[in-house]
N, C-alpha and C positions, 0 to 999 in steps of 0.2 A: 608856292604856286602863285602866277599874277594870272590877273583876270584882267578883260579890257574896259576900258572908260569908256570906249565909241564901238559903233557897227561895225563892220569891213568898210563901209564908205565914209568914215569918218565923221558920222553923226551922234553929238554926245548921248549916253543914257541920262534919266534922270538921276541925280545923287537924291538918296534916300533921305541925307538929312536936312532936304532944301523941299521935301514934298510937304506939302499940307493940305488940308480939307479943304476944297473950294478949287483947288488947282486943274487944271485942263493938261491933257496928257493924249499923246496917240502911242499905240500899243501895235509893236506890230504883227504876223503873220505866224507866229510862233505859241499863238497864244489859244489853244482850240475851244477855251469857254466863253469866248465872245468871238460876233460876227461887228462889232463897232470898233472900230479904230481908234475913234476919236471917244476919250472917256471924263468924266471930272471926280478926280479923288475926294473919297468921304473918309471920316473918321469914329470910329467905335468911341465907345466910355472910354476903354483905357487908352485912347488915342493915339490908337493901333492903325495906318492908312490904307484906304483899298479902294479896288472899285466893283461898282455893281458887273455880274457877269450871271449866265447862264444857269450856273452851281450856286451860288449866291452871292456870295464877296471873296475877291482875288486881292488878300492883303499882299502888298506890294512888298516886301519886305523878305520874304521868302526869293525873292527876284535877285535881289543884293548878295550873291555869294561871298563877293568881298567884305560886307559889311558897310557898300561904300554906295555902288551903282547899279541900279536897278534893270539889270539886263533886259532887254526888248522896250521897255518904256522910254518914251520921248518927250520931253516939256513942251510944252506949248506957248 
């Protein structure tokens, strides 16, 4: 199965293994536990990454179907 690197507009996702704690990310419209777009990634003890949302924390990781790009996430 491939999975896409970019949006339909050709905008990259984040790669999972370029995130880290302190990073600035906008998240887009696909996302129903946050009403912020615009988010800055933290990280757990085990240094696990995510960001604050509604539910609690939206580890980004679960996003990466491929293992690779973090679908809906955008670097900032």
């Amino acid at each position: 199965m491939s999975y896409p690197e970019t949006d339909k507009n050709g905008r990259a996702y984040l790669k999972l293994k370029e995130a880290k704690a302190g990073m600035k990310v906008e998240v887009d419209d696909g996302f129903t536990c946050t009403f912020a777009t615009k988010n800055v990634l933290e990280a757990d003890q085990d240094g696990d990454i995510f960001f604050l949302c509604s539910e609690g924390e939206h580890f980004i990781r679960g996003q990466a179907d491929d293992g690779k790009h973090c679908t809906g996430i955008y670097p900032l």
